[in-house]
N, C-alpha and C positions, 0 to 999 in steps of 0.2 A: 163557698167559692165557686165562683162559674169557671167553666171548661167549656171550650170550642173545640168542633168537629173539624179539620180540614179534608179537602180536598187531594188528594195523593195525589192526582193527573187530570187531566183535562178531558172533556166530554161532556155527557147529559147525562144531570141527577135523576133517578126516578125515585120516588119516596115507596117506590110497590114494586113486589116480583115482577110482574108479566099485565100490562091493560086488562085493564076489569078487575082484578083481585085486589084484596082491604093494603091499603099502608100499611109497612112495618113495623109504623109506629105513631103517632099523631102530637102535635104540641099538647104539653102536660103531663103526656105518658111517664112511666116511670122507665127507667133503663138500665139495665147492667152494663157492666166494664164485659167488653167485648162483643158488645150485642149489634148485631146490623140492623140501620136506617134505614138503609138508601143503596141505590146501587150505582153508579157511573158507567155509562157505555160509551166505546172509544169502537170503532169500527168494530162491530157485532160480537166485543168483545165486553163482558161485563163482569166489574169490579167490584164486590162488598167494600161497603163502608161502614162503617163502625165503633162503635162509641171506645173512647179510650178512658171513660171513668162513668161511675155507675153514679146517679142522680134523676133528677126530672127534665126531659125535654122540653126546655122553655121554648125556644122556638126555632124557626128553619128560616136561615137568611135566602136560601138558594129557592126559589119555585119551584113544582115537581114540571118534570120535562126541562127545565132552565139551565142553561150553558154554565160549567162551573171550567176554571183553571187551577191548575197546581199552586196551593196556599190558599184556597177562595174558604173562605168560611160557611162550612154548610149547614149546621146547628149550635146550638147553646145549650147545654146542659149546667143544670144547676144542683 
């Protein structure tokens, strides 16, 4: 059964800690319940996001850098 990541608030996903460094995580990866994705930044303020069930990361509806809003769907775990 697939699981979807949402968005808790609104801002810009980054799929990475900090420019230059590897993604959290990548489509296909495997994931734990609790594990972070992605981060949301709202005025130099940044959010983990976070898997809320543990499966494979099918894929990422959100771009990395890409404007999400509160309920936006930002991955699919499967």
């Amino acid at each position: 059964m697939s699981s979807q990541v949402i968005a808790p608030l609104p801002g810009i996903f980054y799929r990475s800690p900090a420019p230059g460094k590897p993604p959290f995580v990548e489509a296909g990866d495997p994931v734990e319940a609790g594990q972070t994705i992605g981060v949301i930044e709202i005025m130099k303020q940044f959010t983990e996001v976070r898997s809320e069930s543990a499966g494979t990361l099918t894929a990422f509806e959100i771009e990395d850098n890409g404007t999400v809003g509160p309920g936006d769907v930002i991955a699919t775990i499967d």
